[in-house]
BAZAKE-578487 format. One record per residue (C-alpha): residue in one letter; x, z, y. Coordinates in Angstrom, 1 decimal, always signed. Each point is the difference from the previous one (the first is absolute). Layout:
// residues N
+------+--------+--------+--------+
| type |      x |      z |      y |
+------+--------+--------+--------+
|    A |      X |      Z |      Y |
...
+------+--------+--------+--------+
// end
This chain:
// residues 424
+------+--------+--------+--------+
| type |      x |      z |      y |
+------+--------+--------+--------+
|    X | +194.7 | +103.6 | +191.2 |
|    X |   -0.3 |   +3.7 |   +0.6 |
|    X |   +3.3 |   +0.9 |   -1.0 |
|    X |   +1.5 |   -3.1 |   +1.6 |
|    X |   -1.5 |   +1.3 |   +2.8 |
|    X |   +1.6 |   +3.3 |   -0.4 |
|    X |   +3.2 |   -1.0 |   -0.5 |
|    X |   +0.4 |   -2.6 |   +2.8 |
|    X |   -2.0 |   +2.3 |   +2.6 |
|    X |   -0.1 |   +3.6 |   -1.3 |
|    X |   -2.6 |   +2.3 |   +1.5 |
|    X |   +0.5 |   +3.1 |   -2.4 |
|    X |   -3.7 |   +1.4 |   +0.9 |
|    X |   -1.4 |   -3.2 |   -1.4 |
|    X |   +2.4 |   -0.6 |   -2.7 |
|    X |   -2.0 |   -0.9 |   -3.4 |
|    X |   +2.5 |   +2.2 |   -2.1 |
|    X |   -1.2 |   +3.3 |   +2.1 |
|    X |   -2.0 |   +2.2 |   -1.6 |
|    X |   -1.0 |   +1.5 |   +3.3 |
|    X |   -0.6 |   -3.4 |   +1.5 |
|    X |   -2.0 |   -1.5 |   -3.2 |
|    X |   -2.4 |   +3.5 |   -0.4 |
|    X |   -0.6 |   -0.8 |   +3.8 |
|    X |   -0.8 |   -3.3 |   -0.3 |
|    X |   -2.2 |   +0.7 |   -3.2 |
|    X |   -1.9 |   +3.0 |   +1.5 |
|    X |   -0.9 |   -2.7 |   +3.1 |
|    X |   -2.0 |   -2.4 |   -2.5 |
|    X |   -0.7 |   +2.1 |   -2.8 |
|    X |   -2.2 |   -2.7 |   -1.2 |
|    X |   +2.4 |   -2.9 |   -0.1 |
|    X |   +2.0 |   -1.6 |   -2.6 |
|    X |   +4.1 |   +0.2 |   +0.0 |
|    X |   +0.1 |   -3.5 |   +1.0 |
|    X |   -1.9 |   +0.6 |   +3.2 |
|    X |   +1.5 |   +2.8 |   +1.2 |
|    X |   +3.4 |   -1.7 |   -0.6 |
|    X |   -1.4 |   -3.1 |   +1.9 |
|    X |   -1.3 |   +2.4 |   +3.0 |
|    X |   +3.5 |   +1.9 |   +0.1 |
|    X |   +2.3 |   -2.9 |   -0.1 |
|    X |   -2.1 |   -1.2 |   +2.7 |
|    X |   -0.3 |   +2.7 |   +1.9 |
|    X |   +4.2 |   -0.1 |   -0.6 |
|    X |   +0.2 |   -3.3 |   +1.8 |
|    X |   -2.0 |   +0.9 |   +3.2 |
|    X |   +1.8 |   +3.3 |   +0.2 |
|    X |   +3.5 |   -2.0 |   -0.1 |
|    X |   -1.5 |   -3.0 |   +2.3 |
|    X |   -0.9 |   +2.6 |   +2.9 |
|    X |   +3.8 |   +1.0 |   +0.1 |
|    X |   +2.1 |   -3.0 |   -0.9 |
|    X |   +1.7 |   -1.6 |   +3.6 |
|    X |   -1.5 |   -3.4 |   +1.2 |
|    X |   +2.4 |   -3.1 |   -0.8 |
|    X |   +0.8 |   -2.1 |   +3.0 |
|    X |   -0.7 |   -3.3 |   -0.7 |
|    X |   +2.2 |   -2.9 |   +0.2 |
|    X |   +3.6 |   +1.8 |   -0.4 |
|    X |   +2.3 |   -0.6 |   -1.9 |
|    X |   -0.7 |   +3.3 |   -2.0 |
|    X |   -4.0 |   -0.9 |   -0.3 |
|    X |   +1.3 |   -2.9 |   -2.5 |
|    X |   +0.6 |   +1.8 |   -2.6 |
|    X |   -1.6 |   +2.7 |   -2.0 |
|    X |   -1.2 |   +3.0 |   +1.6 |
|    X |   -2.2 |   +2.9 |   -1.4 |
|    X |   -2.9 |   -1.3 |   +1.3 |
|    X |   -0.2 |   -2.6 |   -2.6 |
|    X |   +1.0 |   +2.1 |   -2.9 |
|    X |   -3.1 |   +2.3 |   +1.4 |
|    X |   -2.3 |   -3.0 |   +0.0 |
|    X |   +1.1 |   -1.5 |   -3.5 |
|    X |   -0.8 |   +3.3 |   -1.5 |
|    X |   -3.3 |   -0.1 |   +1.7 |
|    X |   -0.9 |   -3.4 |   -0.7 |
|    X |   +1.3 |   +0.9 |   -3.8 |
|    X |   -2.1 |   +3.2 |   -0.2 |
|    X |   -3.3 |   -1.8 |   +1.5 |
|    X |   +0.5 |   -2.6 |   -2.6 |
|    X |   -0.1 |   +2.5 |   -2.6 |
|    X |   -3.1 |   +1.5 |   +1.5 |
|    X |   -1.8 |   -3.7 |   +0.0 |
|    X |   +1.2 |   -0.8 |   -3.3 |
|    X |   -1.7 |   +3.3 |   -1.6 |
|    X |   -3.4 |   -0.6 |   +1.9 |
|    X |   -0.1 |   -3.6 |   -1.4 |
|    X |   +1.2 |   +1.4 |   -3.4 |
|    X |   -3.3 |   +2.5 |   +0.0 |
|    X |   -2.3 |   -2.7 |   +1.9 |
|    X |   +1.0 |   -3.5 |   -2.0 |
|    X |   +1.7 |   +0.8 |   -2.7 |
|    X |   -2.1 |   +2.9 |   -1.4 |
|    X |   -2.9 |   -1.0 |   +1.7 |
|    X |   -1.0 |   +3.7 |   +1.3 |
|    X |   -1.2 |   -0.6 |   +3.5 |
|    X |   -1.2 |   +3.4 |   +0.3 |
|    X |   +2.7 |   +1.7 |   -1.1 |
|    X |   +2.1 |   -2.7 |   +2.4 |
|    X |   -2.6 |   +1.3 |   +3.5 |
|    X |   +1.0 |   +3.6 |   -1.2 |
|    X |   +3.7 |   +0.0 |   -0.1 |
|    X |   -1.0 |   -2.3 |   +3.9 |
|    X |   -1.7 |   +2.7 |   +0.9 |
|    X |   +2.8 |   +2.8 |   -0.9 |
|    X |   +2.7 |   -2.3 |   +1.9 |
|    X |   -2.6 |   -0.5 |   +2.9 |
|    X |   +1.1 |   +3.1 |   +2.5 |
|    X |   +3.5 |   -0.9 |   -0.4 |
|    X |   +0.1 |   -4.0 |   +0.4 |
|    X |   -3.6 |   -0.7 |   +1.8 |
|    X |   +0.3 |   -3.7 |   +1.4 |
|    X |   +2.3 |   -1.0 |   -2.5 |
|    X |   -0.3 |   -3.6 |   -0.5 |
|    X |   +1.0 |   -0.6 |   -3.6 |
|    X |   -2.0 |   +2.9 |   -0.8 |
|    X |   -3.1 |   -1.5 |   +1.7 |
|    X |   +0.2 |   -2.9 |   -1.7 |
|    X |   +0.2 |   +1.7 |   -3.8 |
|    X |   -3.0 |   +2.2 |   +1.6 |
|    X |   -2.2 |   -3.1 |   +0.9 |
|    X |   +0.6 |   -1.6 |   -3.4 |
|    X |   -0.8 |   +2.8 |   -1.8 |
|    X |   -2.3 |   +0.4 |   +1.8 |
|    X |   -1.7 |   -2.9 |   -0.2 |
|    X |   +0.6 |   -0.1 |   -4.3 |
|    X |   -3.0 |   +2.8 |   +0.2 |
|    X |   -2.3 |   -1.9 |   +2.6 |
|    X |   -2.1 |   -1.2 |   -2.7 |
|    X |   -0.8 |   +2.8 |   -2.0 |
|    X |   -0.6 |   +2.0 |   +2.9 |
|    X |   -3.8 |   +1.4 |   +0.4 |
|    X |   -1.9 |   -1.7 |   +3.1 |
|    X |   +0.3 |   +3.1 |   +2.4 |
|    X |   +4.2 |   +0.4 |   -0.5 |
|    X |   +0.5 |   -4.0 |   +0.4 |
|    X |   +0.2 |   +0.0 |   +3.8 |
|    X |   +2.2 |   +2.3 |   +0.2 |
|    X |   +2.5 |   -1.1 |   -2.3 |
|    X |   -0.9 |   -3.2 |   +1.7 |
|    X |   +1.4 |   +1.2 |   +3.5 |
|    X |   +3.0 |   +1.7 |   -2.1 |
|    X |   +1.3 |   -3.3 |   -1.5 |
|    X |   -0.5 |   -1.4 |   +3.5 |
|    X |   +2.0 |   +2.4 |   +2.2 |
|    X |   +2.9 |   -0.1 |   -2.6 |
|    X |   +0.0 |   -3.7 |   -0.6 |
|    X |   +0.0 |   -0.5 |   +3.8 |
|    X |   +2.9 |   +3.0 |   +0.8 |
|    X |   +2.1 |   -2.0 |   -2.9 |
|    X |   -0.5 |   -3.2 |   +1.3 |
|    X |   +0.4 |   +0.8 |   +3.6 |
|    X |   +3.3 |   +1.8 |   -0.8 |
|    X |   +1.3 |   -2.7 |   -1.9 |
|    X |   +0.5 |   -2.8 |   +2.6 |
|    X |   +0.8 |   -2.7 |   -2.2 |
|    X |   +0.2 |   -1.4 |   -3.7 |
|    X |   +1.3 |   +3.0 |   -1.9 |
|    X |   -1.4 |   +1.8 |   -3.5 |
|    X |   -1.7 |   +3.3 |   +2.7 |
|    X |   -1.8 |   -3.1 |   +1.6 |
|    X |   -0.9 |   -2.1 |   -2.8 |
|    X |   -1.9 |   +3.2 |   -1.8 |
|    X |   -1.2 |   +1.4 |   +2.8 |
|    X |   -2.0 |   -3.0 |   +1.2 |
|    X |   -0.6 |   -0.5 |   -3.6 |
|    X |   -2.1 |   +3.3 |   -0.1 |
|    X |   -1.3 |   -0.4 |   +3.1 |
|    X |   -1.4 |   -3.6 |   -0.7 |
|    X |   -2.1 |   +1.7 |   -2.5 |
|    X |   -1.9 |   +1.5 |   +2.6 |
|    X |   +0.5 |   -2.1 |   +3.0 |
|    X |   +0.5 |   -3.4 |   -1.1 |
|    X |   +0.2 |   -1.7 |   +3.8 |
|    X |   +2.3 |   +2.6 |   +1.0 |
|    X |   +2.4 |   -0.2 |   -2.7 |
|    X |   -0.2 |   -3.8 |   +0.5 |
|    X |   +1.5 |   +0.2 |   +3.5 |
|    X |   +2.9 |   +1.8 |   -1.2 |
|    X |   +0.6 |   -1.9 |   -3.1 |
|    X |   +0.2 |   -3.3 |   +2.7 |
|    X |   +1.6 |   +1.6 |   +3.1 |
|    X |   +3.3 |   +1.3 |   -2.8 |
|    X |   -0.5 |   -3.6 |   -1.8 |
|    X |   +2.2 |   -1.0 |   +3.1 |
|    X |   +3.0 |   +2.9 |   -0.8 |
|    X |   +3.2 |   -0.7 |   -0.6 |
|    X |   +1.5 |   -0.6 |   -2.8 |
|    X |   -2.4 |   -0.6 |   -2.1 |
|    X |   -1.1 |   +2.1 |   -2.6 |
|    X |   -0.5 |   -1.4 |   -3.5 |
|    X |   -3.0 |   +2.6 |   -0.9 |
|    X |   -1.8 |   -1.0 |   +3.6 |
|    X |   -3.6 |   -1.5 |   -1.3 |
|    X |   -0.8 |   -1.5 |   +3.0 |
|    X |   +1.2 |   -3.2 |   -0.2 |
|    X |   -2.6 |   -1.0 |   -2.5 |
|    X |   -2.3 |   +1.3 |   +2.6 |
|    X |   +1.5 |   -1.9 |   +2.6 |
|    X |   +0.8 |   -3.3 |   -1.6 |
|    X |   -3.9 |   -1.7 |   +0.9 |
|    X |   -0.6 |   +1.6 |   +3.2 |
|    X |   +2.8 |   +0.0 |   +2.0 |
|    X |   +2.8 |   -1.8 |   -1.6 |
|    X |   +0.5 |   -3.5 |   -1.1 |
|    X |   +1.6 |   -0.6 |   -3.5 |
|    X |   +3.6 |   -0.7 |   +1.0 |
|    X |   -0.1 |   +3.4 |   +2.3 |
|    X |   -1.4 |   +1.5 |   -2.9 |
|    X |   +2.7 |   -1.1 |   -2.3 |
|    X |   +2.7 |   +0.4 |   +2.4 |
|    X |   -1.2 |   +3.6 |   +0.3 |
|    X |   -0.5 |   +0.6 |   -3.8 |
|    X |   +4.2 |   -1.2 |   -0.5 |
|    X |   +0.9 |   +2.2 |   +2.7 |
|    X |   -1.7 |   +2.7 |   -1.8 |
|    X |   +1.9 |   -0.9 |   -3.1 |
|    X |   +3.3 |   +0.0 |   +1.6 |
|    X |   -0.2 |   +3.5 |   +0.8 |
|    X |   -1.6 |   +1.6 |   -3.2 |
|    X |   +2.4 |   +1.3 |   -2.5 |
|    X |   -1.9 |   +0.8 |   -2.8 |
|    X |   -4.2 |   -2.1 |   +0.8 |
|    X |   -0.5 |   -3.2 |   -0.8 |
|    X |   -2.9 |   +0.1 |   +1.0 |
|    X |   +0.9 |   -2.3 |   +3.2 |
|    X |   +0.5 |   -3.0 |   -2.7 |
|    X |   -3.4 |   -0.1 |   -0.8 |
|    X |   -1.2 |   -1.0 |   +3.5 |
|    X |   +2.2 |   -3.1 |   +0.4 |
|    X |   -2.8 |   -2.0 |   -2.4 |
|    X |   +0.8 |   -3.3 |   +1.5 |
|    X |   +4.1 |   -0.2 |   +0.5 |
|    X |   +1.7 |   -3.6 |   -0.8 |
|    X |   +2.4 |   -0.7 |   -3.1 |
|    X |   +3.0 |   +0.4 |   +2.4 |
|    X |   -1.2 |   +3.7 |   +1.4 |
|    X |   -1.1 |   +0.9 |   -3.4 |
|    X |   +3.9 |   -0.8 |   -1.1 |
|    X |   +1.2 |   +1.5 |   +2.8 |
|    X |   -2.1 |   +3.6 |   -0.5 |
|    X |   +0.9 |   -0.3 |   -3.9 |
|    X |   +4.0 |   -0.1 |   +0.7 |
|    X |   -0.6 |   +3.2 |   +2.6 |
|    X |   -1.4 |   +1.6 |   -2.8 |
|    X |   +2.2 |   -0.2 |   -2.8 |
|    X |   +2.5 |   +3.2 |   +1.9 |
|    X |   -3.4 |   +1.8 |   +0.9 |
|    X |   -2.8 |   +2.6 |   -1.6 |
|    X |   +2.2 |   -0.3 |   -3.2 |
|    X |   -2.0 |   +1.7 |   -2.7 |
|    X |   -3.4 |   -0.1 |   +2.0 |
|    X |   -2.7 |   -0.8 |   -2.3 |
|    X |   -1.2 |   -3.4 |   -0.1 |
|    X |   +2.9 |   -1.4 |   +1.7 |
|    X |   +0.9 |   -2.4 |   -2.8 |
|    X |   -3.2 |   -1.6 |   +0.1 |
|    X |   -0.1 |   -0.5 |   +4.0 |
|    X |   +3.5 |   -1.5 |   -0.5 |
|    X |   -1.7 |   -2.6 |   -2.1 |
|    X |   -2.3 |   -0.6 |   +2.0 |
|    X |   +1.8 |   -0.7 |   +3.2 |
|    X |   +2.8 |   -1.8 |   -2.0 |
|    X |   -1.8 |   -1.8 |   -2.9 |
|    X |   +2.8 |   -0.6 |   -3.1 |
|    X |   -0.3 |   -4.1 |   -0.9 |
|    X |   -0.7 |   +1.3 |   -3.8 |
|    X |   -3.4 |   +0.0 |   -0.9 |
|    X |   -1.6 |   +3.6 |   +1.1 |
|    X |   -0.4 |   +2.0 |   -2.9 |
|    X |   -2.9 |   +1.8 |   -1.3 |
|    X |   -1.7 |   +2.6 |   +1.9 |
|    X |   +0.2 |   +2.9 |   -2.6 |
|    X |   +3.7 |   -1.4 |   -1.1 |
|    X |   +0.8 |   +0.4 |   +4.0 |
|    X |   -1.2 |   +3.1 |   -0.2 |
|    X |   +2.1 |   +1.2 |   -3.2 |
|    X |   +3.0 |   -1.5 |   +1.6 |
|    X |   -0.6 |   +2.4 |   +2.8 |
|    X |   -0.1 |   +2.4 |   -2.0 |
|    X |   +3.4 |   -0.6 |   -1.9 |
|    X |   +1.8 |   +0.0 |   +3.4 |
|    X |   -2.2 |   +2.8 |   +1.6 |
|    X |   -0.8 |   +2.6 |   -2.6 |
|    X |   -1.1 |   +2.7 |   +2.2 |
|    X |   -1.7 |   -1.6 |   +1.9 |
|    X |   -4.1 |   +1.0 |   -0.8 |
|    X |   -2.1 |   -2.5 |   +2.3 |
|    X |   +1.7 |   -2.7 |   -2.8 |
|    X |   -1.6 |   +2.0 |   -3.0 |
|    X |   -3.4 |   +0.8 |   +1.5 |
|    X |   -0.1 |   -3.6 |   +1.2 |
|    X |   +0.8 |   -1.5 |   -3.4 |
|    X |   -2.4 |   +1.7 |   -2.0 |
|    X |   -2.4 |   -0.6 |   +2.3 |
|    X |   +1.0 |   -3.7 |   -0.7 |
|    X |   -0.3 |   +0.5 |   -3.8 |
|    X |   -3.3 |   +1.4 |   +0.5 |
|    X |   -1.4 |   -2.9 |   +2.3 |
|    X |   +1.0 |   -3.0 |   -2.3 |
|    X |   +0.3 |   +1.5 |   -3.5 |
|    X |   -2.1 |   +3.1 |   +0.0 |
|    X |   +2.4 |   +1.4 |   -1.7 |
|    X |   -0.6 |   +4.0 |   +0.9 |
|    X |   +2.5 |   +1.4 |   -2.4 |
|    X |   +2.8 |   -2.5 |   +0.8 |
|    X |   -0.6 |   +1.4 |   +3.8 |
|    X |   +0.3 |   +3.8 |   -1.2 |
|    X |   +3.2 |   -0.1 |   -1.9 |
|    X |   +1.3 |   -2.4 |   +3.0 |
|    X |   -0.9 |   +3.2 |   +2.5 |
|    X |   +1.5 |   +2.2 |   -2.4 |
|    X |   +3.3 |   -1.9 |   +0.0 |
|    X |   +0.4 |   +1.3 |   +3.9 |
|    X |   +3.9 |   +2.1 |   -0.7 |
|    X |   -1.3 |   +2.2 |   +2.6 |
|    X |   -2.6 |   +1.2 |   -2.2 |
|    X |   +1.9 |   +1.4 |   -2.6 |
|    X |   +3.1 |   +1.2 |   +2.4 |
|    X |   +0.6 |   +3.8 |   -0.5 |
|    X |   +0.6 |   +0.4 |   +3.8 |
|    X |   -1.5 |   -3.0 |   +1.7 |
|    X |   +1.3 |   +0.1 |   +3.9 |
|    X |   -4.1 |   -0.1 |   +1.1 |
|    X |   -2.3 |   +1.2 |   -2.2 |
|    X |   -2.6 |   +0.3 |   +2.8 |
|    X |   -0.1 |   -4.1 |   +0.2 |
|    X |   +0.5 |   +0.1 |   -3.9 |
|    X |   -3.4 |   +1.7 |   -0.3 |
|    X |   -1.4 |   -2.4 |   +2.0 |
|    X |   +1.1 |   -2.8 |   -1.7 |
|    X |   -0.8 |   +1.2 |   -3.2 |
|    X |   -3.3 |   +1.2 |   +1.2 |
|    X |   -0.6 |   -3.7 |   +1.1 |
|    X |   +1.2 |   -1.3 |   -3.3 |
|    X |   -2.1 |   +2.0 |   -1.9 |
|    X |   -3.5 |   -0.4 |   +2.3 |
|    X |   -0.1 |   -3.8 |   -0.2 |
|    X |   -0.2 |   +0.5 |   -4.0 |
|    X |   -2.5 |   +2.6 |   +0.3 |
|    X |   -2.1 |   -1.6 |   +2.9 |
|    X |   -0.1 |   -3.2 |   -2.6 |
|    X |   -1.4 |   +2.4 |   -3.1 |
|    X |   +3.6 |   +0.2 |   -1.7 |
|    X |   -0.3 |   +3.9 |   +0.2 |
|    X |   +2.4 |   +0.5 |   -2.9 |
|    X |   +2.6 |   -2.2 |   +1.7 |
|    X |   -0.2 |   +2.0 |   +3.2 |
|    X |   +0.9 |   +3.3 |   -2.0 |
|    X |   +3.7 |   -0.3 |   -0.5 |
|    X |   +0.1 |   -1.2 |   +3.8 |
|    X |   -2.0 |   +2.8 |   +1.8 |
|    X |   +2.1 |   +2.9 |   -2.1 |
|    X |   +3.0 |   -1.7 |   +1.4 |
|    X |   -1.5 |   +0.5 |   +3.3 |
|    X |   -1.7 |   +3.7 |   -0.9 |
|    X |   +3.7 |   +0.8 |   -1.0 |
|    X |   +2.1 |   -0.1 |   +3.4 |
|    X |   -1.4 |   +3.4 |   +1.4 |
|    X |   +0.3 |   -1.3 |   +3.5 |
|    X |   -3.6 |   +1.6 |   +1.3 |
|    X |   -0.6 |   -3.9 |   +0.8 |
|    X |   -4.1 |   -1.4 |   -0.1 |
|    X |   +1.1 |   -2.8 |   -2.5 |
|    X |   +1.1 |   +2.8 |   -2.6 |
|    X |   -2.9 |   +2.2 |   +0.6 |
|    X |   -1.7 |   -2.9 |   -0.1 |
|    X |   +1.2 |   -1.0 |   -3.6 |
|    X |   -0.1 |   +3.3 |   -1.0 |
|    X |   -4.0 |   -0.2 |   +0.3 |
|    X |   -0.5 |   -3.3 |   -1.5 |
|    X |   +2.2 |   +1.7 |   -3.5 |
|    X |   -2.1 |   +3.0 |   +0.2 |
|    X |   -2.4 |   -3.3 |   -0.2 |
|    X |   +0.8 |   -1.8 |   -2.8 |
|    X |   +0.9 |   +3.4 |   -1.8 |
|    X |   -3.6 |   +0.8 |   -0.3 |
|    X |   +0.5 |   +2.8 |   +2.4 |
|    X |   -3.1 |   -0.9 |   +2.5 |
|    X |   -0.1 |   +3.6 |   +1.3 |
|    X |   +3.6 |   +0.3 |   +0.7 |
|    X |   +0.3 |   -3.2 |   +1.5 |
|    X |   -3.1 |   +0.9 |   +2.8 |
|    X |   +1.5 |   +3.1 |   +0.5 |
|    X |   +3.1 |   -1.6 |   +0.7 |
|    X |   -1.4 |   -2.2 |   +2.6 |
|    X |   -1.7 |   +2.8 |   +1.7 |
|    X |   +2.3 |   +2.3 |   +0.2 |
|    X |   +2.4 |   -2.7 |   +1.7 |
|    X |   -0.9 |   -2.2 |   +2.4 |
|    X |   -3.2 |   -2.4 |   -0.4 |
|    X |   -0.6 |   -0.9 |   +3.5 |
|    X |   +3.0 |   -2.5 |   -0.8 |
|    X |   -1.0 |   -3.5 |   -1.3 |
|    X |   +2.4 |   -0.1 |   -2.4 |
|    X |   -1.9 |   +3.0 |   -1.8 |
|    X |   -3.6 |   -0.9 |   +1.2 |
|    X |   +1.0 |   -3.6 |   -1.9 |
|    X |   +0.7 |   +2.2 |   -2.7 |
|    X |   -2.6 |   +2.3 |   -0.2 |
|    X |   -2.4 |   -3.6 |   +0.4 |
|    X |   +1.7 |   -1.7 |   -3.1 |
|    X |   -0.3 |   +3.5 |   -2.0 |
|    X |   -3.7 |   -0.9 |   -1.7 |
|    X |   +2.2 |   -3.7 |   -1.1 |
|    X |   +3.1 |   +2.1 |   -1.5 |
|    X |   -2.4 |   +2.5 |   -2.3 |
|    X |   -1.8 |   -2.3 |   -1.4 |
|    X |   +3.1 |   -2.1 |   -0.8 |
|    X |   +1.0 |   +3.8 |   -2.0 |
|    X |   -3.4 |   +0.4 |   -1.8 |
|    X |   +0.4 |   -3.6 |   -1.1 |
|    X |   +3.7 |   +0.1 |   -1.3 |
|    X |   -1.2 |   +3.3 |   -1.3 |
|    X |   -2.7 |   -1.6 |   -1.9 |
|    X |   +2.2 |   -2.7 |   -1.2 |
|    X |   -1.1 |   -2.8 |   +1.8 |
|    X |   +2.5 |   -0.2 |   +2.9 |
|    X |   +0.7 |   -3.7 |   +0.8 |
|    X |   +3.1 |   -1.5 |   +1.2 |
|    X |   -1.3 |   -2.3 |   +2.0 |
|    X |   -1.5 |   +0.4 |   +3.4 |
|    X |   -3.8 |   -0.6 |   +0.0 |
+------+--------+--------+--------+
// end
């Protein structure tokens, strides 16, 4: 975005290929990483070229087509994506909330009152409110308040700023967040990922507003189907009807097989779960929610752990050279592999946590697995060490460190040769 940004407005003092102009901007935040000083300066860019650009007059016939003002603001809306998208990437997807509040704090003097950045503050925020001693809760307390509230304020109306920003702040403020989540309930359109109208649907609306509502939800989502799952009660005919809108729409959305059946039932007899489940498969074999869902299905009616593991392991993605997310693969095989080891299958789980050790993404699942190894390896010390030196104020780790007693003695026993296959 930078060197868009140079190109289409260039401002030679603050181009990023200056020497003079990058030592400047390093000696200014000594302290910062290359990506925050390159998200300060291309901001800095933007309000530098916004103070001098010429008003358009509005409603000519020259205001109806392109002007620089909206190459300006698609840069700017590009380039604060990219600054969201990193925050969640350090919050969610690694799971290091403190490390998230830092890099908050070094973008705090240049984009104070930010409102995607207050949300991503008040969920991080609020990931540490547990672990947080007595005297340090209030404050963080009044933290996650003030940035849920400038989020949600700032948002006025059903959009992804709004939806975490009340979520963070309804972790502090329950009856506050609740007037927000019903007051943008009535925004238009509808937005698939807006809870509230399971909130709603008992207290204020009646069951055909509520199912009205849900479908109008649906009609503007491009990639939740959420909205289908709150029209419970829809006749045969609007159940045919929803099923032929479907069949051009969220094409390769997981699941979406399965709610086609169920909203237009075939007149041959419904096959097996499992076999449903396999055929879903055939046609959909990247999909992972199919996997994990059918060896949890093996496991529930047969008990059959190993028929589960080598099903996981089947994923493609697992065994792709270059997989196009391996932050979501480690997850997935980090999932995967802790529903063995949480059911006493510790040597099934191995092959599945390396997978997930192996990405070097930085993300908690593969720190996570990388523990649990150290684990099963024998190597107690390393595997403490591990979860000190990273981050146990997470639950993901505190689980681990709980389950820890469970996975040496599962060692000592297979060491001893009397490891059973079986859970207990």
């Amino acid at each position: 975005m930078k060197l868009l940004l140079d190109r289409a407005f260039p401002r030679p003092e603050l181009e990023l290929g200056s020497i003079e102009a990058g030592d400047a901007l390093l000696r200014t935040t000594p302290n910062d990483s290359l990506d925050i000083v390159i998200d300060i300066a291309s901001a800095r860019h933007v309000r530098k070229i916004a103070a001098q650009l010429e008003p358009v007059k509005c409603c000519t016939g020259g205001s109806a087509h392109a002007t620089p003002w909206d190459l300006l603001w698609l840069i700017e809306g590009r380039a604060d994506a990219r600054l969201i998208r990193r925050l969640q990437m350090i919050s969610g997807h690694q799971g290091n909330l403190r490390r998230a509040l830092s890099v908050l704090d070094n973008y705090e003097p240049f984009f104070s009152g930010h409102p995607g950045m207050a949300a991503e503050r008040g969920l991080a925020a609020s990931g540490l409110l547990a672990s947080e001693p007595d005297d340090l809760r209030a404050a963080r307390r009044a933290v996650i308040k003030q940035s849920g509230l400038l989020a949600a304020e700032a948002a006025s109306g059903e959009n992804r700023v709004g939806f975490r920003g009340v979520g963070a702040l309804g972790n502090v403020s329950p009856d506050i967040a609740g007037l927000f989540w019903h007051v943008y309930a009535y925004d238009f359109p509808r937005r698939a990922f807006w809870p509230l109208l399971t909130v709603l649907k008992d207290r204020y609306f009646d069951q055909p507003t509520y199912q009205a509502s849900a479908r109008e939800s649906l009609l503007y989502s491009t990639t939740d189907m959420d909205p289908i799952a709150n029209i419970p009660s829809a006749t045969d005919d609007q159940k045919r009807l929803l099923a032929d809108d479907l069949q051009t729409r969220f094409i390769g959305a997981p699941g979406r097989s399965g709610i086609l059946a169920l909203l237009h039932p075939s007149t041959v007899p419904p096959l097996d779960p499992i076999e449903e489940l396999r055929k879903e498969i055939q046609e959909e074999p990247d999909t992972w929610l199919n996997y994990y869902n059918l060896g949890v299905m093996l496991v529930r009616r047969d008990d059959d752990y190993s028929a589960a593991a080598k099903l996981f392991l089947s994923y493609p993605q697992f065994h792709s050279h270059d997989p196009p997310d391996r932050v979501a693969l480690s997850h997935e095989a980090y999932d995967a592999a802790a529903y063995l080891y949480l059911h006493g299958h510790t040597e099934l789980s191995e092959p599945l946590y390396t997978i997930a050790a192996n990405q070097h993404t930085g993300s908690e699942p593969e720190m996570s697995a990388t523990s649990r190894l150290l684990l099963l390896s024998g190597n107690f010390d390393g595997a403490m060490a591990a979860l000190l030196t990273e981050r146990l104020d997470t639950p993901a780790h505190t689980r681990i460190a709980i389950t820890s007693p469970f996975s040496m003695q599962r060692v000592m026993e297979r060491r001893r040769g009397r490891y059973s296959h079986r859970s207990p």
